[in-house]
Each structure stands twice: as structure tokens, then as C-alpha cells.
C-alpha positions as CSV (number, residue, x, y, z in Angstrom):
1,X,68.2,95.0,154.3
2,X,70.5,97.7,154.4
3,X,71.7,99.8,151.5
4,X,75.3,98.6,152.0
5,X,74.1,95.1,151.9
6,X,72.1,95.8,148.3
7,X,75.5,96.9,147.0
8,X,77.5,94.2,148.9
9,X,75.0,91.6,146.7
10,X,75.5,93.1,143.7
11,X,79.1,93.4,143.4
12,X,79.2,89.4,144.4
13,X,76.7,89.0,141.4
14,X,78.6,87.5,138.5
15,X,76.0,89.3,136.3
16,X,76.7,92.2,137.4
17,X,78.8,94.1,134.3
18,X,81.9,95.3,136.9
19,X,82.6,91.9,137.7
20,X,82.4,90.3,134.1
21,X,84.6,93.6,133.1
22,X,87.1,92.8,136.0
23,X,87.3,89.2,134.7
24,X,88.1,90.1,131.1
25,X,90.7,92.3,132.0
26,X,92.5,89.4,134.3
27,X,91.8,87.1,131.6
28,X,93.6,89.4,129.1
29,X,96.1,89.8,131.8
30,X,96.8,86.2,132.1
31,X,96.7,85.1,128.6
32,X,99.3,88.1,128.0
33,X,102.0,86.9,130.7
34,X,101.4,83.1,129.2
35,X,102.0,84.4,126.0
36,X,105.2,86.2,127.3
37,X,106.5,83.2,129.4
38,X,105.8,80.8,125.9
39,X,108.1,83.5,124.0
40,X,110.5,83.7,126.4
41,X,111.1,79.9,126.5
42,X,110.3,79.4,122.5
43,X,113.3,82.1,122.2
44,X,115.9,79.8,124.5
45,X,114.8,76.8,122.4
46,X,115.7,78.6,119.5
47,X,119.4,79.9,120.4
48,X,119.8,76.5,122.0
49,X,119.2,75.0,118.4
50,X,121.1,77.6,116.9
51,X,123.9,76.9,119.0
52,X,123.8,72.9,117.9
53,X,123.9,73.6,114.9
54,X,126.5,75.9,114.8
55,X,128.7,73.2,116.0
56,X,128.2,71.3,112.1
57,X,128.8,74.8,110.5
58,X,124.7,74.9,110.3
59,X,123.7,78.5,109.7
60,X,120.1,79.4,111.5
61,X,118.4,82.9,111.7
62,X,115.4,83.7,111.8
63,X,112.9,86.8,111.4
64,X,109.1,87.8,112.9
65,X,106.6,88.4,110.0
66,X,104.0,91.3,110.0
67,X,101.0,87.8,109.8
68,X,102.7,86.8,113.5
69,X,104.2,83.7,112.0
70,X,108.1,83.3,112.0
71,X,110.6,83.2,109.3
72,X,113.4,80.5,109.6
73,X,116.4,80.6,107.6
74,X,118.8,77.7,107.5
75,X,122.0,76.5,106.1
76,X,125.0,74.6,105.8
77,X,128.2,73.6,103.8
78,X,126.6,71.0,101.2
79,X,123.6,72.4,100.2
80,X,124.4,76.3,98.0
81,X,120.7,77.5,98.4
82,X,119.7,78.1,101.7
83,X,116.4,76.7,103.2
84,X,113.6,79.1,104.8
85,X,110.4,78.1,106.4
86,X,107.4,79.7,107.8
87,X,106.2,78.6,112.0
88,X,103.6,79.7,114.4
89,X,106.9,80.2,116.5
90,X,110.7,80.4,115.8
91,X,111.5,76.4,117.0
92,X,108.7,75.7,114.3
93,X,110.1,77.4,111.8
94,X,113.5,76.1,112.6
95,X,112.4,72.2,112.9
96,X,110.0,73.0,109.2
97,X,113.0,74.3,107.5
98,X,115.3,71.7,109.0
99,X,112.6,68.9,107.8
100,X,113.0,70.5,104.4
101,X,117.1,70.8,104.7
102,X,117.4,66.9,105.9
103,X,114.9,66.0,102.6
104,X,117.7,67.7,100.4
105,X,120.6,66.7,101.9
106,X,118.9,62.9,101.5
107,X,118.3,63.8,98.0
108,X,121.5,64.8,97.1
109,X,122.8,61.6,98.6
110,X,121.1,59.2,97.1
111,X,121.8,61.0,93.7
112,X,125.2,60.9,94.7
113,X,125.2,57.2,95.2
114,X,123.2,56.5,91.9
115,X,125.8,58.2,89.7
116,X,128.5,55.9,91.5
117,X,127.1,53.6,90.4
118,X,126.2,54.2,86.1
């Protein structure tokens, strides 16, 4: 066997630490363009939502946190306070602190209706 062919072995040899190296770095590679094409479409979720909700004078921002999560801040014409709620991204922030917004608004109603009533 020649030397070219020793070498030829060794760089197919998954062992060898060049080849787990090159992995890792493609891996890293890959997970970073996923992680970019998931931000890219959690970003057009969230102006789409902000958009809807703009139409029934809903008020949505929100802001990135030093932890990685997301801050989402939500309003609108009944409630005075307004509503913020931590995600993993911004659409789960937005759909946590809508949750909580929906709650109130349910709240209010149904204290509204009791004190028709008495």
C-alpha cells in the first residue's frame, strides 16, 4: 500500500479528528441557518398578528430579552393596563399575553353582567 493510500484511508475514517471537526462545524453551520430561517418566519408571524390586531385598535410590541426569551406587550381600548408576557419566540409571547388579555377581557364581562343584574 502506498503512502497516498494510508492518507486516502485516514481521511475516510470517521475517527479520524479532521473529519469529526469538519462535522461539527457543518452541524454548527446548519443549526445556525435553521435557527435564522425559524426567526425569519417567527418575525412574519408576528407583524402578521400585529397587523390583525391592529385592525380592533389592538396594540402589540414586542422586545428581545438579554435570557433569549421575548417580551410581548399587548393592548387595547377596554382594558387601562396593558398586558406583557414572556415567549421562547415573539408569536409565543404574543399568543401568552393574548391568553392573559382574553382572561381579562372575560373577566371584566362577566363582572359587568353580574352588576346588571344586583
Amino acid at each position: 500500500m502506498t503512502t497516498s493510500g494510508i492518507r486516502r484511508m485516514n481521511s475516510q475514517n470517521p475517527k479520524n479528528p479532521e473529519n469529526s471537526a469538519d462535522k461539527r462545524s457543518e452541524t454548527a453551520e446548519r443549526k445556525r441557518a435553521f435557527a435564522q430561517v425559524m426567526d425569519n418566519v417567527d418575525l412574519a408571524r408576528a407583524v402578521r398578528l400585529r397587523n390583525e390586531y391592529g385592525r380592533v385598535r389592538w396594540l402589540v410590541s414586542w422586545y428581545a430579552q438579554e435570557d433569549g426569551f421575548w417580551l410581548a406587550r399587548l393592548s387595547c381600548p377596554k382594558l387601562e393596563d396593558t398586558v406583557e408576557a414572556l415567549g421562547q419566540s415573539r408569536c409565543l409571547a404574543i399568543d401568552s399575553a393574548t391568553r392573559h388579555l382574553l382572561d381579562l377581557l372575560h373577566r371584566q364581562a362577566a363582572e359587568n353582567a353580574a352588576n346588571e343584574f344586583e
